[in-house]
MMTF fields as JSON, N, C-alpha, C and O atoms, coordinates in Angstrom:
{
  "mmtfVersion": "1.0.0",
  "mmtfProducer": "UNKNOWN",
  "numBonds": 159,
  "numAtoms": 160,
  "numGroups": 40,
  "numChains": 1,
  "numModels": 1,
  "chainsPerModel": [1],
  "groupsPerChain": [40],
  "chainIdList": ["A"],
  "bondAtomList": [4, 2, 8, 6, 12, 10, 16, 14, 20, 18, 24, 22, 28, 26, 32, 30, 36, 34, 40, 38, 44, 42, 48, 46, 52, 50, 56, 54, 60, 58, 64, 62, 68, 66, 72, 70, 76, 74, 80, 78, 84, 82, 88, 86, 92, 90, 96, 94, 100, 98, 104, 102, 108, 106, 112, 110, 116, 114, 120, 118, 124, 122, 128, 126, 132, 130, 136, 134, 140, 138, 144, 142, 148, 146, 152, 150, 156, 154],
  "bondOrderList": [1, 1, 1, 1, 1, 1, 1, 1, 1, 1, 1, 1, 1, 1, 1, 1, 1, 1, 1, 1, 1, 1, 1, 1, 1, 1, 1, 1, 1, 1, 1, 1, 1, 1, 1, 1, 1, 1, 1],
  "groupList": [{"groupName": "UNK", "atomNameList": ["N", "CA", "C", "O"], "elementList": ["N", "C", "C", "O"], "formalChargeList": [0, 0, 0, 0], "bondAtomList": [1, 0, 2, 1, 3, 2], "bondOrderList": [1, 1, 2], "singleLetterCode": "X", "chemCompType": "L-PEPTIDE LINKING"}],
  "groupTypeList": [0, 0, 0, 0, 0, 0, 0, 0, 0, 0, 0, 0, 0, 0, 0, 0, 0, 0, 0, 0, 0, 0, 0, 0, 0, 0, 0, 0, 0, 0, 0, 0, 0, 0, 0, 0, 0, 0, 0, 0],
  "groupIdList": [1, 2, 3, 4, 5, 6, 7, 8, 9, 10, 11, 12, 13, 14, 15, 16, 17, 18, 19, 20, 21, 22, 23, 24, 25, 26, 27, 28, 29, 30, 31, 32, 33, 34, 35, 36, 37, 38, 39, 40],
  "secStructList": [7, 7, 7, 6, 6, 1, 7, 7, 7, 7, 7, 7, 7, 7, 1, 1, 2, 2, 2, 2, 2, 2, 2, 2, 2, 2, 2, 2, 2, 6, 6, 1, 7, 1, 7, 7, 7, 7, 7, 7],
  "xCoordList": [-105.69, -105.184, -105.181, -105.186, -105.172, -105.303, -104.038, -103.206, -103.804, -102.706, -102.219, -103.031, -100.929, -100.824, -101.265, -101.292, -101.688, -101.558, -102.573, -103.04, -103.497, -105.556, -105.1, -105.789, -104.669, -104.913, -104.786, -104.416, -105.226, -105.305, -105.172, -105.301, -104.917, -105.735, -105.699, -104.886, -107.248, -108.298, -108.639, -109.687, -107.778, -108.514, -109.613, -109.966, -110.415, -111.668, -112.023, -111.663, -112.935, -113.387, -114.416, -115.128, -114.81, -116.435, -116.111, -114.986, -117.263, -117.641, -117.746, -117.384, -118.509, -118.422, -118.652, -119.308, -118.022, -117.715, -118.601, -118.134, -119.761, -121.175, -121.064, -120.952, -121.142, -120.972, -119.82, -119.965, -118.752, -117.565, -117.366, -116.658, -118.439, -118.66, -119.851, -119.916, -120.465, -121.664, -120.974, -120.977, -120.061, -119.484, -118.35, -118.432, -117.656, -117.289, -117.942, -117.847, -118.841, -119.614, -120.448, -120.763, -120.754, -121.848, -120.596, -120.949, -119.39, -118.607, -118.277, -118.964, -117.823, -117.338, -118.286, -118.009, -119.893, -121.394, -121.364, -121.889, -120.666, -120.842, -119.79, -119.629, -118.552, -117.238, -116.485, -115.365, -116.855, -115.773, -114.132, -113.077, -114.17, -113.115, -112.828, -113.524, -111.39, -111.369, -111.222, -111.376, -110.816, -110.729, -110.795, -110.094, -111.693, -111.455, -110.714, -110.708, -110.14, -109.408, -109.936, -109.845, -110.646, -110.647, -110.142, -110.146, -109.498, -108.721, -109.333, -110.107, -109.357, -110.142, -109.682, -110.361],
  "yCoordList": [-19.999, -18.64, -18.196, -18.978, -16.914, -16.472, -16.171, -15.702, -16.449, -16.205, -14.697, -13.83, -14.259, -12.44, -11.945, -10.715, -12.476, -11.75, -11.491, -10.93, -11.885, -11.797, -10.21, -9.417, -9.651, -8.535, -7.415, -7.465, -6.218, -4.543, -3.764, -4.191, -2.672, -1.579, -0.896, -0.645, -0.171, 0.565, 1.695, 1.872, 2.634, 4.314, 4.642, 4.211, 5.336, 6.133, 7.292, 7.539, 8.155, 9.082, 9.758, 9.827, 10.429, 10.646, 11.795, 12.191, 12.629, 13.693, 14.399, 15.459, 12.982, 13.683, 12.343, 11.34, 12.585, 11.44, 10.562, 9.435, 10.612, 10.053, 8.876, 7.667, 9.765, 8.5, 7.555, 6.333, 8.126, 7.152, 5.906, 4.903, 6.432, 4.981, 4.495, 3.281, 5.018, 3.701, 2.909, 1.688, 3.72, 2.996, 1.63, 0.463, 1.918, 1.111, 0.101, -1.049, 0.727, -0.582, -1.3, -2.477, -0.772, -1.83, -2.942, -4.021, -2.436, -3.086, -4.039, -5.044, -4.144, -4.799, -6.011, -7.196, -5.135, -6.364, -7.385, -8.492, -6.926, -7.934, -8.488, -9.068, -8.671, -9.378, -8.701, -9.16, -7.784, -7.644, -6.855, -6.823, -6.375, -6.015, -6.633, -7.108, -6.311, -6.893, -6.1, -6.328, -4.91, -3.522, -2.458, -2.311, -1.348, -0.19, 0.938, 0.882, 1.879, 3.176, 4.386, 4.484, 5.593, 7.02, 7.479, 7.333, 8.244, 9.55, 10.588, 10.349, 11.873, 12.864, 13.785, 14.718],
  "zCoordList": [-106.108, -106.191, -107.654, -108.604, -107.738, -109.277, -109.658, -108.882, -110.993, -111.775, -111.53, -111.851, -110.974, -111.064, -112.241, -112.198, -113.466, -115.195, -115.233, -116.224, -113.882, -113.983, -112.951, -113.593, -112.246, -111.861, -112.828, -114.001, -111.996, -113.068, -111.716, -110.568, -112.104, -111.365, -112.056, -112.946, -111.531, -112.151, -111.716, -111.095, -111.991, -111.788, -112.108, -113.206, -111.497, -111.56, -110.804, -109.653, -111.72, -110.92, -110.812, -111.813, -109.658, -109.326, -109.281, -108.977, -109.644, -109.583, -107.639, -107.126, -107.025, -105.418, -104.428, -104.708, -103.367, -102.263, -102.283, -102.446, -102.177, -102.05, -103.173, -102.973, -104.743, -105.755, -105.564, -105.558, -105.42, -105.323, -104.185, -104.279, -102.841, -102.185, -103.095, -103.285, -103.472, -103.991, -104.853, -104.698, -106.224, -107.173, -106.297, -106.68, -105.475, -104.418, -104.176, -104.607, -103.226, -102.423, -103.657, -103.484, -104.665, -105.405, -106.485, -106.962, -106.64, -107.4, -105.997, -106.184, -105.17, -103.743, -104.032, -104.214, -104.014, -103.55, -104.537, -104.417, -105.61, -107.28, -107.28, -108.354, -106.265, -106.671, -107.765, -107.991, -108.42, -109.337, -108.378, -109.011, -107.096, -106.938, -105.284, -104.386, -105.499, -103.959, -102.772, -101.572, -103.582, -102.415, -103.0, -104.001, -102.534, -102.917, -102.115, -100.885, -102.729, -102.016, -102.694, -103.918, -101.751, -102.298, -101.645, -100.422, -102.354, -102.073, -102.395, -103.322, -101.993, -102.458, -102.71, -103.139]
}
């Protein structure tokens, strides 16, 4: 298990729905995150 002091969260933002799942799904495909949420 990872140490809690290794987490963040990380705001971001897209210009339109479309980019914000790709930025999602391609960060998801590379492991860097463990879940994403948009809100719109």
């Amino acid at each position: 298990m990872i140490a809690p002091e290794n987490f963040a969260v990380i705001l971001v933002t897209a210009p339109d729905i479309d980019l914000a799942r790709r930025l999602a799904k391609a960060a998801l495909e590379a492991k860097l995150i463990a879940c994403a949420n948009i809100v719109p």
